[in-house]
N, C-alpha and C positions, 0 to 999 in steps of 0.2 A: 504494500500500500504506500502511497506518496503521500509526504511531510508535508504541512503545512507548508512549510517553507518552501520548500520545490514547486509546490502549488502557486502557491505565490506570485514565485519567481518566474515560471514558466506562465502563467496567465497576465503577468506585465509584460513581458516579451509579445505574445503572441497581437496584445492590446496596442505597442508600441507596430508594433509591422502593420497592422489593419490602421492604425493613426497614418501613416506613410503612404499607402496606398490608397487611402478614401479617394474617392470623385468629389464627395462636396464639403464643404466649410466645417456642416454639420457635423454629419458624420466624424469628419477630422479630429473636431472636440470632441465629441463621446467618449471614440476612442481614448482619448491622448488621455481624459480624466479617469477613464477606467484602472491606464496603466500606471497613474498617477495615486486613485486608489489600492490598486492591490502592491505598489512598493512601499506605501504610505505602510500597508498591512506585513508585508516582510519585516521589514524594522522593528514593528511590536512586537515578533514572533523571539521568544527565551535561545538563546542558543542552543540548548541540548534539545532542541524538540523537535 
């Protein structure tokens, strides 16, 4: 099973590429706050977890 943390990490990634690739303004933001949230959520994450 995958760590929070990996989870994380990989779903800011995948959030920053779809931020890069959007077609419209929108979109762009969504993205970009998504990937914004879920690093925002790695950092809270305890290190041994």
């Amino acid at each position: 099973m995958e760590s929070d943390s990996l989870y994380y990490a990989r779903r800011a990634l995948q959030e920053e590429t779809r931020a890069a690739r959007a077609l419209s303004e929108h979109a762009r933001e969504w993205h970009a706050q998504l990937a914004r949230q879920f690093k925002a959520r790695l950092t809270e994450q305890p290190l041994d977890a």
